[in-house]
RODO-2510 file (C-alpha; in nm, 4 decimals, decimal comma):
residues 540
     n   res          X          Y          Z
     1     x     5,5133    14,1913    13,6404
     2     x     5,8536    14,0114    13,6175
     3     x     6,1341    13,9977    13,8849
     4     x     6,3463    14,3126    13,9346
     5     x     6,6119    14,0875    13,8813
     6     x     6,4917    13,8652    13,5837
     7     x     6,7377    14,0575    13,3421
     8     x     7,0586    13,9411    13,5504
     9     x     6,9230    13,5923    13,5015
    10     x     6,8581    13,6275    13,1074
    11     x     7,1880    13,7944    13,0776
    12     x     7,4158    13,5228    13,3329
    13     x     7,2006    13,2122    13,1222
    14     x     7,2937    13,3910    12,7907
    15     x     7,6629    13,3869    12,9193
    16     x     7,6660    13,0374    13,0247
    17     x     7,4835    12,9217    12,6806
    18     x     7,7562    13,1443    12,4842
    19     x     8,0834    13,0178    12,6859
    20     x     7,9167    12,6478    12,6127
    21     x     7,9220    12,6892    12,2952
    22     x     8,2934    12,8499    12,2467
    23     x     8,3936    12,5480    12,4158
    24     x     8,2423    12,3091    12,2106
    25     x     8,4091    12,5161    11,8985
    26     x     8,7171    12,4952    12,0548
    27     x     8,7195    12,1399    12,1145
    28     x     8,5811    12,1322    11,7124
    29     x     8,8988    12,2747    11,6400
    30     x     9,1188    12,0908    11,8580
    31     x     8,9736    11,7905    11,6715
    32     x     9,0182    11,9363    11,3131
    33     x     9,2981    11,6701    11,2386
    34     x     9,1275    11,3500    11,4363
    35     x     9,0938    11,1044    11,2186
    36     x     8,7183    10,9896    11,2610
    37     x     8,6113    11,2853    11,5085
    38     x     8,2589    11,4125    11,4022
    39     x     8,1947    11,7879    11,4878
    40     x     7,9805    11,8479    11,7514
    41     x     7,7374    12,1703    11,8274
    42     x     7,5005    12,2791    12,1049
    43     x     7,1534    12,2981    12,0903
    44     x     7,0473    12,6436    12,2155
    45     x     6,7250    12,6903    12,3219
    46     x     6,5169    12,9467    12,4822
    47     x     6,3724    12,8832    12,8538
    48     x     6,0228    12,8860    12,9538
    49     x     5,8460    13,2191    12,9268
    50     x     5,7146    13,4470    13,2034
    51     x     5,4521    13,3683    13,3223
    52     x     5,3252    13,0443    13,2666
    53     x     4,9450    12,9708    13,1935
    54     x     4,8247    12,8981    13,5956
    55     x     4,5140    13,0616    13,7417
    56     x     4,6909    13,2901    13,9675
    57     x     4,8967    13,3992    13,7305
    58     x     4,9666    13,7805    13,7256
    59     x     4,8115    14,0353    13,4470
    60     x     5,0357    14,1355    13,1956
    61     x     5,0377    14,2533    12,8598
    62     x     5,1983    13,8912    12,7358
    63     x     5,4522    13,6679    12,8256
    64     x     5,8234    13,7748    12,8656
    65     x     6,1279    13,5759    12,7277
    66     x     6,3330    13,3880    13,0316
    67     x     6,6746    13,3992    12,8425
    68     x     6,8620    13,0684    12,6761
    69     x     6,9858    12,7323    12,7715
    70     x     7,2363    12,4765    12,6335
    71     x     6,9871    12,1493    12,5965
    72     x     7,2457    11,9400    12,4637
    73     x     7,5652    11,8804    12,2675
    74     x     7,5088    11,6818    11,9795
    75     x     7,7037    11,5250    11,6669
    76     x     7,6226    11,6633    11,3790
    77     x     7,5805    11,3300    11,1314
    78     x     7,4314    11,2242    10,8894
    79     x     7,2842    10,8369    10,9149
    80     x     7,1849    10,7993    10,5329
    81     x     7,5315    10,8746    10,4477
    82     x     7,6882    10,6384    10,6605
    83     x     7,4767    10,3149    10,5199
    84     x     7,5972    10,4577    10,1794
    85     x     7,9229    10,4743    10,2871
    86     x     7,9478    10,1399    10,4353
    87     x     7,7154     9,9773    10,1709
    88     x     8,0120    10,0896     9,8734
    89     x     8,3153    10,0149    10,0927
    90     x     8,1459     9,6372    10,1022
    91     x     8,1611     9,6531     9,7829
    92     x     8,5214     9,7833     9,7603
    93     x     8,6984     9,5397    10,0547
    94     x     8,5309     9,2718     9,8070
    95     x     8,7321     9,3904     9,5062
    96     x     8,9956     9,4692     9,7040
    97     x     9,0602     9,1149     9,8207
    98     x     9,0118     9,0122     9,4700
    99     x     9,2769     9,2599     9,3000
   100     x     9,5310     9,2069     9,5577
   101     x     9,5315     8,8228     9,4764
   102     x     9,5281     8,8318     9,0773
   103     x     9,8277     9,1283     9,1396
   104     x     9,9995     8,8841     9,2756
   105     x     9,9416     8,6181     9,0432
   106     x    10,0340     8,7867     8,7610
   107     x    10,3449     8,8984     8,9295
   108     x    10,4323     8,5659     8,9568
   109     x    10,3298     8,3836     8,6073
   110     x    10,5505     8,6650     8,4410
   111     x    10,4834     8,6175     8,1031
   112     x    10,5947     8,9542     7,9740
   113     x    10,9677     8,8571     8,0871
   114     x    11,1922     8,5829     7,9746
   115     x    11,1659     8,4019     8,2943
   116     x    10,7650     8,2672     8,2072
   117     x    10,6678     7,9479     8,1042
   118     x    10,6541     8,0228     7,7345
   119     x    11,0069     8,1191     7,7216
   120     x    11,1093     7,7927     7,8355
   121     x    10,8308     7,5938     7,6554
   122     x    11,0251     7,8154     7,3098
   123     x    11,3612     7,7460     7,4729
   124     x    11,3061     7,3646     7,5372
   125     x    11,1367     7,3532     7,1491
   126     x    11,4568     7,5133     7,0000
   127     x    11,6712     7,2654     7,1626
   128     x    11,4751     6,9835     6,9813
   129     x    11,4694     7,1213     6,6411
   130     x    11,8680     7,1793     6,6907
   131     x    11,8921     6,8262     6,7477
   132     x    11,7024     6,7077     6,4687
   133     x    11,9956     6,8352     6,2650
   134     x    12,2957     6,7069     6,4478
   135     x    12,1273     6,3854     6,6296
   136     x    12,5131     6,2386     6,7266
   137     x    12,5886     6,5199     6,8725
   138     x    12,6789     6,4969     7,2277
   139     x    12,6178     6,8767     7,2826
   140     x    12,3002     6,8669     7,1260
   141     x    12,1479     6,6467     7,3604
   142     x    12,3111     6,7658     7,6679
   143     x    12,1152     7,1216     7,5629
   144     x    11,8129     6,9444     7,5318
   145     x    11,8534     6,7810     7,8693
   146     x    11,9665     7,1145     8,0100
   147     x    11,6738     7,3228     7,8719
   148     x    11,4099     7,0274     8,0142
   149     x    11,6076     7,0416     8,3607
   150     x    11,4839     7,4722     8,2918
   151     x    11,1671     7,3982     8,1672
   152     x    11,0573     7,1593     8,5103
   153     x    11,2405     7,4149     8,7349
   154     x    10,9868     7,6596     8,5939
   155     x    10,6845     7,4357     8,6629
   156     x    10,8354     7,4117     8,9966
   157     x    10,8777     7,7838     9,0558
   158     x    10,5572     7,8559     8,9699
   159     x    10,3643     7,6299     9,1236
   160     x    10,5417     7,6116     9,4526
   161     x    10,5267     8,0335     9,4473
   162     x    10,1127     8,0242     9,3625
   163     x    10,1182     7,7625     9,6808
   164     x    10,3140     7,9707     9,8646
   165     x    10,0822     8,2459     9,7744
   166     x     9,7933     8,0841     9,8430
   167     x     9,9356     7,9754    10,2046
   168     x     9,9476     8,3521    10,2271
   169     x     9,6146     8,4447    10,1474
   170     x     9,4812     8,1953    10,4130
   171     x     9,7207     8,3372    10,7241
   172     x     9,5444     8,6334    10,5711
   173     x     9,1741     8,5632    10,6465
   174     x     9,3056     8,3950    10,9741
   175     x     9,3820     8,7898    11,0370
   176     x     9,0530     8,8868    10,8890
   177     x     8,8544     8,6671    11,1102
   178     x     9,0305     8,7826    11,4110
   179     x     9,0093     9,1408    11,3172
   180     x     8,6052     9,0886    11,2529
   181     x     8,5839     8,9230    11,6010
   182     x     8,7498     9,1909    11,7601
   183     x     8,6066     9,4994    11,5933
   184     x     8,2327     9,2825    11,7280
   185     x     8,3657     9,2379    12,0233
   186     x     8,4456     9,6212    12,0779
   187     x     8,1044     9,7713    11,9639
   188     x     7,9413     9,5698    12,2182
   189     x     8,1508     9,6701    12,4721
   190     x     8,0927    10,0486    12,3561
   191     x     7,6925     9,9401    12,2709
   192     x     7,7252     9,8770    12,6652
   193     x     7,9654    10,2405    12,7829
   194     x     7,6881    10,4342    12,5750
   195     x     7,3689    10,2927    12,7489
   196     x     7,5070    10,3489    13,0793
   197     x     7,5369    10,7383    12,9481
   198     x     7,2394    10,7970    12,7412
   199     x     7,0239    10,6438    13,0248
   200     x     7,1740    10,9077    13,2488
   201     x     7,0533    11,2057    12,9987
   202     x     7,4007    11,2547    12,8222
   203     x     7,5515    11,2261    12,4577
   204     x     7,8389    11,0043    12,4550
   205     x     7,9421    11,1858    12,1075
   206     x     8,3051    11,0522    12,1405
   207     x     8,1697    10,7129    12,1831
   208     x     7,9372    10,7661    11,8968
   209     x     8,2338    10,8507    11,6981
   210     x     8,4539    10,5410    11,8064
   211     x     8,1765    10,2698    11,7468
   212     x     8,0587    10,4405    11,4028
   213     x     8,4786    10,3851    11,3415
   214     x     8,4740    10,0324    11,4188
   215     x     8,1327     9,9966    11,2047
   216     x     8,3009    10,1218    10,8316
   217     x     8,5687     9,8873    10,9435
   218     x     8,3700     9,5994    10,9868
   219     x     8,1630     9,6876    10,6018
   220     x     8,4693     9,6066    10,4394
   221     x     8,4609     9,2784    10,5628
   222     x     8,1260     9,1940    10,5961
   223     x     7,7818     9,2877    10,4472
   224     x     7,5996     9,4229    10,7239
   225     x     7,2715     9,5718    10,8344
   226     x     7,3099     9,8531    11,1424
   227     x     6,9430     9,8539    11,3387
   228     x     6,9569    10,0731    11,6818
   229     x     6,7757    10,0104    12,0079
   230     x     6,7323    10,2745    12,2822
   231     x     6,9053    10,2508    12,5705
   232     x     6,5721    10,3418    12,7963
   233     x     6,5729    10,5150    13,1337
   234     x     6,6078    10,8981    13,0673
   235     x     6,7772    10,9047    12,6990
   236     x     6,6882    11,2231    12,5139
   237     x     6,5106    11,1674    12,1694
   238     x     6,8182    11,2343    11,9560
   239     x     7,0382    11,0033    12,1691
   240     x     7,1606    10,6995    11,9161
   241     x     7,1077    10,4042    12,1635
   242     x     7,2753    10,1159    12,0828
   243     x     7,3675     9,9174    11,7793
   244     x     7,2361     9,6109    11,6864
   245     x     7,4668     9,4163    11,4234
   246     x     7,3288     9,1830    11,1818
   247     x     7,5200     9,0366    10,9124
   248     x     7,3448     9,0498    10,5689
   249     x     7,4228     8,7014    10,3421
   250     x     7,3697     8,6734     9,9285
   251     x     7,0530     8,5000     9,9929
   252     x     6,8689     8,7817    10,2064
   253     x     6,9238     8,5908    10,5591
   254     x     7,0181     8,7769    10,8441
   255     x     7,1653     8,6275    11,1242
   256     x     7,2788     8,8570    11,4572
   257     x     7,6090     8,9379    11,5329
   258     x     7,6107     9,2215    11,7865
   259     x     7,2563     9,2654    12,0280
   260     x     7,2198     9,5800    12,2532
   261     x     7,5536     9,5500    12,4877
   262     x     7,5916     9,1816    12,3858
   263     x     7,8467     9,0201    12,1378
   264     x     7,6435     8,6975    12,0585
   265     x     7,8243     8,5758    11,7648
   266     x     8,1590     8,4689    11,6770
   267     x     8,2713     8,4504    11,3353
   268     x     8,4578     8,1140    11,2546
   269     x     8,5824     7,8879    10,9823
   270     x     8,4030     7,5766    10,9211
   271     x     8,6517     7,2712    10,9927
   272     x     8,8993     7,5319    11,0801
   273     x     9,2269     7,5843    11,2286
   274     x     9,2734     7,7593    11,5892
   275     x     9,6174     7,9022    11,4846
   276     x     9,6578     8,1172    11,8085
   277     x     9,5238     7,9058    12,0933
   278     x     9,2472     8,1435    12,1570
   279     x     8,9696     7,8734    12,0598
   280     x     8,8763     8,0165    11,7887
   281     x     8,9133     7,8538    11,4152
   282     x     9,0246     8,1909    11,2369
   283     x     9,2379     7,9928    10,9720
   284     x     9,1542     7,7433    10,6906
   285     x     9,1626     7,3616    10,7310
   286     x     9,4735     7,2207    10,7868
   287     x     9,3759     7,0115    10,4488
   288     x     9,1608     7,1330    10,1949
   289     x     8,9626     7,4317    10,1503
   290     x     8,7220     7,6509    10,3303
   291     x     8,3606     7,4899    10,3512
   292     x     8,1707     7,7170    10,5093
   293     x     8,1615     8,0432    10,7898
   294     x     8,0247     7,9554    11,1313
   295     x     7,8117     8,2155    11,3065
   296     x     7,7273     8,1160    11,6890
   297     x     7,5421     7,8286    11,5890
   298     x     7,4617     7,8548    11,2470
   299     x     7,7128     7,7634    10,9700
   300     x     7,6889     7,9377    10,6398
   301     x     7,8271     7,7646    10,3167
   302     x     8,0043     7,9440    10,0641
   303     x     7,7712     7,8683     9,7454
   304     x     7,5136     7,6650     9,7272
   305     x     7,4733     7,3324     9,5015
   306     x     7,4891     7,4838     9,1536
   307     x     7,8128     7,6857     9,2665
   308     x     7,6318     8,0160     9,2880
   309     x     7,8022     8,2120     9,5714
   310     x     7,5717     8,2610     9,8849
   311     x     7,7687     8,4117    10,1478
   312     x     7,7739     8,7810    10,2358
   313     x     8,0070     8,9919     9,9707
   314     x     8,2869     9,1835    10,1472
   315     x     8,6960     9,1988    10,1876
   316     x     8,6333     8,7858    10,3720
   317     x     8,4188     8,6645    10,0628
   318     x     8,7201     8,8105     9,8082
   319     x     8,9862     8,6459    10,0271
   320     x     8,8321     8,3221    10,0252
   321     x     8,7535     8,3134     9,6358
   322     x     9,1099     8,3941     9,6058
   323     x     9,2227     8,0828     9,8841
   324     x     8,9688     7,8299     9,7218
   325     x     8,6924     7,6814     9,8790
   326     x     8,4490     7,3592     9,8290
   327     x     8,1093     7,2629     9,8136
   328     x     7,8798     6,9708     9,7586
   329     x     7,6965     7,0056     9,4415
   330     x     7,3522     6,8263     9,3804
   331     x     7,4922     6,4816     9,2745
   332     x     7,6949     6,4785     9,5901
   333     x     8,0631     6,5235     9,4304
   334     x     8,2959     6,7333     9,6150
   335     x     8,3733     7,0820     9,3927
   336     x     8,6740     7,2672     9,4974
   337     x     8,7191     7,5983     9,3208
   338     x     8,9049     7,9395     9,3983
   339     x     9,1364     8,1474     9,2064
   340     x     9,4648     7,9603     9,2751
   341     x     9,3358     7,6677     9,3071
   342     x     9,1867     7,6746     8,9557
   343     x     9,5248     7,8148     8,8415
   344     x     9,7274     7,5269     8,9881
   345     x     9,4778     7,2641     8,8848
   346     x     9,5338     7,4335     8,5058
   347     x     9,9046     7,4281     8,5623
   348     x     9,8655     7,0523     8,6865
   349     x     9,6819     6,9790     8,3605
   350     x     9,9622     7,1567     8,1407
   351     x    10,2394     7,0350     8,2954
   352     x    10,0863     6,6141     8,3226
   353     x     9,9828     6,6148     7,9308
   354     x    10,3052     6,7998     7,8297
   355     x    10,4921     6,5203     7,9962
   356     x    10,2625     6,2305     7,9280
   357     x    10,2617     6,3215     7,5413
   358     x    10,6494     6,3604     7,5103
   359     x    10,7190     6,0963     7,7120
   360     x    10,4604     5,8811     7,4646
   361     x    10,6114     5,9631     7,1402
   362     x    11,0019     5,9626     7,3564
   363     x    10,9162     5,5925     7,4106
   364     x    10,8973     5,5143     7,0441
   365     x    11,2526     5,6877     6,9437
   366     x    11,6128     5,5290     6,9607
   367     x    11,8698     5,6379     7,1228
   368     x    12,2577     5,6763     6,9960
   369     x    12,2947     5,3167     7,1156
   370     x    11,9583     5,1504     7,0165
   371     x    11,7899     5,2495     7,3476
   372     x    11,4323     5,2450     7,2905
   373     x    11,1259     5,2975     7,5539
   374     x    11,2699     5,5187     7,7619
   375     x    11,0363     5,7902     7,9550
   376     x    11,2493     6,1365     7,9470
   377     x    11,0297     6,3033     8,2335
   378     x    10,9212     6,1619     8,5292
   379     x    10,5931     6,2251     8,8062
   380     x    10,7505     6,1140     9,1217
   381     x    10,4633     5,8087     9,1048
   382     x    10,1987     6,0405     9,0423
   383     x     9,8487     5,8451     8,9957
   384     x     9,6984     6,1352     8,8021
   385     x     9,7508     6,4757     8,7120
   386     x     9,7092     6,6223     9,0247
   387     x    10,0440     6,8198     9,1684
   388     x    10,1982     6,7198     8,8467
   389     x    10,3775     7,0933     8,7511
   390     x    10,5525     7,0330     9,1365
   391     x    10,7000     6,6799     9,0082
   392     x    10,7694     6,6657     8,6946
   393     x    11,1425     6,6754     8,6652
   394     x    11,3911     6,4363     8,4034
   395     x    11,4001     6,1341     8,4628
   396     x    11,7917     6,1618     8,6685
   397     x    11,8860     5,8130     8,4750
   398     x    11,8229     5,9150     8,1508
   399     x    12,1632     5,9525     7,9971
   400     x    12,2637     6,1798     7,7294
   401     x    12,2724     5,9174     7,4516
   402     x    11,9203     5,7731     7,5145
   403     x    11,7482     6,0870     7,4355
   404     x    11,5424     5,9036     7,1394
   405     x    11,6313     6,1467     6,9064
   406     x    11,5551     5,9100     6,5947
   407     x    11,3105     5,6848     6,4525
   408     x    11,5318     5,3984     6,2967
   409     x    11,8486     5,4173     6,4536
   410     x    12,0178     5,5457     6,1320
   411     x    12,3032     5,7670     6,1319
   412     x    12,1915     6,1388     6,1107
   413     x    11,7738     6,0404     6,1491
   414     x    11,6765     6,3433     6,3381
   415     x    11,3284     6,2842     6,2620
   416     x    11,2324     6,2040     6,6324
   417     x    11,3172     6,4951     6,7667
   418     x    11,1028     6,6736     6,5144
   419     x    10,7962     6,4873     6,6547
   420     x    10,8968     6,5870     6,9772
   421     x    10,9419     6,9252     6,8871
   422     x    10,6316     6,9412     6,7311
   423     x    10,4328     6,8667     7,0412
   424     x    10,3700     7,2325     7,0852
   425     x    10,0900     7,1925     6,8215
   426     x     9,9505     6,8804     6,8916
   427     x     9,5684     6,8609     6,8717
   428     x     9,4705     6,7198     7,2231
   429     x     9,1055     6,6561     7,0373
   430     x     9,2437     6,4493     6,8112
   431     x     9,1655     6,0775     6,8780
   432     x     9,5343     5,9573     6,6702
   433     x     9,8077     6,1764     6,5758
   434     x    10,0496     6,0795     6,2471
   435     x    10,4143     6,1128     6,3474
   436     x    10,7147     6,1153     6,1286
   437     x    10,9155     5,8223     6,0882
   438     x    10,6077     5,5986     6,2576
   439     x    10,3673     5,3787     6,0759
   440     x    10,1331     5,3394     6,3466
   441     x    10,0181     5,7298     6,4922
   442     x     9,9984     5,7888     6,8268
   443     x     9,6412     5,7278     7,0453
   444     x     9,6494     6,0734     7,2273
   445     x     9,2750     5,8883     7,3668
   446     x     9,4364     5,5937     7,5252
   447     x     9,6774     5,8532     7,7018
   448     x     9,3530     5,9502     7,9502
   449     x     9,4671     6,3304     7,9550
   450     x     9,3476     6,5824     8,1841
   451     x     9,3596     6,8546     7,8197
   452     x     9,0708     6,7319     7,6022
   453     x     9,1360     7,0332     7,3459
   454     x     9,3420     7,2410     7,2016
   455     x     9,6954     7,2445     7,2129
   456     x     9,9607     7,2858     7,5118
   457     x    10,0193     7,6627     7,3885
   458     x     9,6765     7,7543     7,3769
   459     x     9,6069     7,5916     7,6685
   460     x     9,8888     7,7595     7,8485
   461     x     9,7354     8,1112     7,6073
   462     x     9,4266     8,0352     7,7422
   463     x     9,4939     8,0162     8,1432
   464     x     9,7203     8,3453     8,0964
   465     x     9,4780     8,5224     7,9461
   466     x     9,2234     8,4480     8,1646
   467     x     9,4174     8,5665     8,4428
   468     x     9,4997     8,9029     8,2818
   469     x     9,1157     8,9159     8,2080
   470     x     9,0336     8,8605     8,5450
   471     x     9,2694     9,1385     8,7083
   472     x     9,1510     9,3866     8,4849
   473     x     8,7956     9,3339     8,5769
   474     x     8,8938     9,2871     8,9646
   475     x     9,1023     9,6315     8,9272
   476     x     8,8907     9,8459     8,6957
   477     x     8,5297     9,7276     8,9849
   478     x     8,8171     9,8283     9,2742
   479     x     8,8744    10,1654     9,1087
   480     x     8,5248    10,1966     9,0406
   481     x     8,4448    10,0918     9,3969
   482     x     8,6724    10,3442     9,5599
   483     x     8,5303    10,6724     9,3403
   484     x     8,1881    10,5454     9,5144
   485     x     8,3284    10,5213     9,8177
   486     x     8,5820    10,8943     9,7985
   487     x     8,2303    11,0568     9,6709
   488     x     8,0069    10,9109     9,9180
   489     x     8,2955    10,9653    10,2387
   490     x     8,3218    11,3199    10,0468
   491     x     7,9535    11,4249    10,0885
   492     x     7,9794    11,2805    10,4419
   493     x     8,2462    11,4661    10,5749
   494     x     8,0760    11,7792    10,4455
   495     x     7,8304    11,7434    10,6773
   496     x     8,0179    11,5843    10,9402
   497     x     8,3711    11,7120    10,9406
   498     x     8,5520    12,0286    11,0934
   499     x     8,5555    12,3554    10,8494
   500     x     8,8375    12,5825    11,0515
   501     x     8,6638    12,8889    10,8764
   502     x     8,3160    12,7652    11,0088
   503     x     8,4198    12,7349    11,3255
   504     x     8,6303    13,0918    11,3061
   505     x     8,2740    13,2544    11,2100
   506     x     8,1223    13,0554    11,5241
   507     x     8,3657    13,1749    11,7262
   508     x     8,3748    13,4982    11,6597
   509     x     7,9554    13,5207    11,6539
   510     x     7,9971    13,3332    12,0067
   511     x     8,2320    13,5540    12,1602
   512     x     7,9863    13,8893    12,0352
   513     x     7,6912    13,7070    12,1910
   514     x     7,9011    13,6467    12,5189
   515     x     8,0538    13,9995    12,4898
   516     x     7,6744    14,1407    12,4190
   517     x     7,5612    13,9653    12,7286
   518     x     7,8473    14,0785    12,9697
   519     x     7,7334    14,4229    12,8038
   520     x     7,3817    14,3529    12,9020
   521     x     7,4215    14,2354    13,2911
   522     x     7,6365    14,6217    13,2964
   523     x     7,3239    14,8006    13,1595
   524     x     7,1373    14,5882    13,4078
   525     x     7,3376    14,6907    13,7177
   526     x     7,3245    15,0553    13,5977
   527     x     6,9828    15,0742    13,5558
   528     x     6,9479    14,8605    13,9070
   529     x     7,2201    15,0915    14,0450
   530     x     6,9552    15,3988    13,9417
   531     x     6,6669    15,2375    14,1183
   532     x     6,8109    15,1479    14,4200
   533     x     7,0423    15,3843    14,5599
   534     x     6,9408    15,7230    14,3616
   535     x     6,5112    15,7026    14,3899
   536     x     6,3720    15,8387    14,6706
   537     x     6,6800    16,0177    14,7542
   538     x     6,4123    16,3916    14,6756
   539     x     6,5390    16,6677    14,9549
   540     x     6,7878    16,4717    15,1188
***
């Protein structure tokens, strides 16, 4: 038969499984408000029964129960979840990156005010026409220099506010690589905390929670792939182990960032900058754009030879898109692309044919004193079209009577300025172009512009457009990206976050179980009380 005493011993080991467990729910809802903090709850378990199966063991009529034991403390999470979770927010950081650029962009073309480019394109064409109509007129021409002095500021403004920009968006991945190399750095310093513990026969849940942190802040950046490894020595079965790191590119190659309690990898810029004297090149090239991301030893270029990006999507990818960045497609010729820089190279274009073509049909006209050949904008010596919309200014000699307003010379011939005026709806296909006033028409070909069709405005239509296109698609996948992500985070913190009113009902079913067993040890004693001092006591 059992022990005399066996039902102290269920009852204490009921107590001390009971008052575990109240603690843990206390510390569940001490944590309610943690951002990150994954509840926790113990895993009660009955002991061995009484007796076990031995050859001397004694005749009963079946085994007895021993009582209950807290086995362990665990988190209570949910791993498919997580890769869901950090699969979408990939996804999102991408779009993210993406829609914060174009935002800006936009902000800064501002064609829905009257500060854009078209308003002073409209203002600069007004100007013209009014001096078609009073060519002698002083006034006239001073507007007309006045409203082309506008027009270049704007070409300025906006592309030395997309540069600016830009420069932005690269101290911006400087951060981003940093922050990547960090967040690495930490999980394998926590990859290392949690071996130490699990191979000792504990649950480093806290630690769990902080390195599962760090890992949904490293899938925005980066597309990555989460394998574990046990830790060894004594870890229980459910203990995590460690996490290995591995980031995932377009192309299906894995290369290692994080093994076991090792950080083998850092993350740099090919042909980078080290910005903070920490030897790493976080920042883009001091000249040019980004070529590639180096991994330990292996450098991975952006897209491959027919442009097709190749690198792993995430918040870094959208950043660089936005920054520009280069590769060498199969003939060998240098491509640099990106969102700004394909807006300032369009800008470039616009801004270099605009000038080129007035200046072209300003060379044939006469001024009020029979000055002929004059340029009216200037490219600071430009050899092609390339930072043209930052120097193209007028000309600062050009005086306000050799604005070649006329054809002939003639008293009131305005017709000039109508040509020039008319620019605005030039055909940039056209081989020739007829102007008034002019025998001979003018060979837009022979001109070499960067515009091969179309006209300035549609050209100018076109970019604008393109950008508005753009942002909408970039915001309505970032709005799309987040409802994945607010669902997905939303199913996991059902499973994994604190529910006060659960925990009230645990408490209060702990707290009866503790109470029942305090109850339990009394009946015990009692009956124990009975045996021992009141049996036998028969004529006494």
């Amino acid at each position: 038969m059992s022990s005399t005493f066996s039902g102290l011993e269920i009852a204490k080991r009921a107590m001390a499984a009971q008052q575990s467990a109240l603690y843990v729910t206390g510390n569940n809802v001490a944590n309610a408000s943690t951002p990150g903090y994954t509840r926790q709850r113990v895993n009660l378990t009955p002991t061995d029964e009484y007796p076990t199966v031995a050859r001397n063991r004694p005749q009963m009529a079946g085994q007895i129960g021993t009582g209950v034991e807290a086995d362990s403390i665990q988190r209570v999470r949910e791993q498919f979840l997580d890769v869901q979770y950090r699969d979408n927010n990939t996804k999102l950081g991408y779009w993210t990156g993406r829609a914060d650029s174009l935002s800006q962009m936009e902000d800064i073309m501002n064609e829905t005010s009257d500060s854009g480019l078209s308003t002073s394109l409209e203002a600069f064409w007004e100007s013209l026409q009014d001096l078609s109509t009073n060519p002698e007129d002083i006034s006239a021409r001073a507007v007309v220099v006045e409203k082309g002095n506008t027009l270049t500021d704007t070409f300025h403004y906006l592309s030395q506010s997309l540069t600016d920009v830009k420069e932005n968006i690269g101290s911006q991945i400087g951060v981003s690589v940093s922050d990547i190399n960090s967040i690495l750095k930490s999980i394998g310093d926590l990859n290392k905390q949690i071996s130490a513990q699990e191979t000792n026969g504990y649950l480093p849940n806290e630690l769990y929670d902080q390195r599962d942190n760090l890992v949904d802040q490293l899938s925005s950046y980066l597309n990555i792939k989460v394998d574990r490894q046990s830790s060894g020595g004594q870890s229980l079965g459910i203990a995590e182990g460690m996490y290995n790191i591995s980031l995932v590119n377009g192309d299906g190659q894995e290369i290692s960032l994080v093994q076991g309690n090792s950080y083998v990898a850092t993350v740099q810029l090919e042909n980078g900058t080290d910005t903070d004297g920490d030897g790493v090149l976080e920042s883009p090239p001091a000249t040019g754009q980004v070529t590639g991301i180096t991994i330990g030893n292996t450098t991975l270029p952006i897209t491959d030879a027919n442009g097709n990006e190749t690198f792993a999507q995430g918040k870094l990818l959208g950043s660089i898109e936005s920054y520009g960045y280069q590769y060498t497609d199969s003939t060998g010729k240098t491509v640099e692309t990106g969102v700004f820089p394909d807006i300032l190279d369009q800008l470039d274009q616009i801004a270099y044919s605009f000038g080129t073509v007035f200046n072209a049909i300003h060379r044939q006209g006469i001024g009020l004193n029979g000055e002929t050949g004059n340029d009216f904008f200037t490219f600071a010596g430009l050899t092609d079209y390339h930072g043209a919309a930052n120097a193209i200014e007028v000309d600062p000699n050009l005086t306000y009577s050799e604005v070649a307003a006329s054809t002939n010379g003639d008293a009131g011939d305005g017709m000039n300025a109508i040509n020039l005026s008319n620019i605005e709806g030039l055909d940039m296909a056209s081989s020739s172009i007829s102007l008034e006033g002019f025998s001979n028409p003018l060979n837009i070909t022979s001109l070499n512009l960067p515009i091969k069709t179309g006209t300035i405005a549609s050209n100018y239509a076109g970019m604008i457009g393109k950008i508005g296109v753009d942002a909408q698609e970039a915001n309505n996948l970032q709005s799309n990206s987040q409802t994945l992500v607010n669902s997905v985070d939303s199913n996991r913190q059902s499973v994994s976050s604190v529910s006060l009113d659960e925990e009230l009902t645990n408490m209060i079913k702990y707290q009866q179980a503790y109470n029942a067993a305090a109850r339990n040890i009394t009946v015990v004693d009692e009956m124990l009380d009975k045996m021992i001092n009141s049996m036998g006591t028969v004529g006494r």
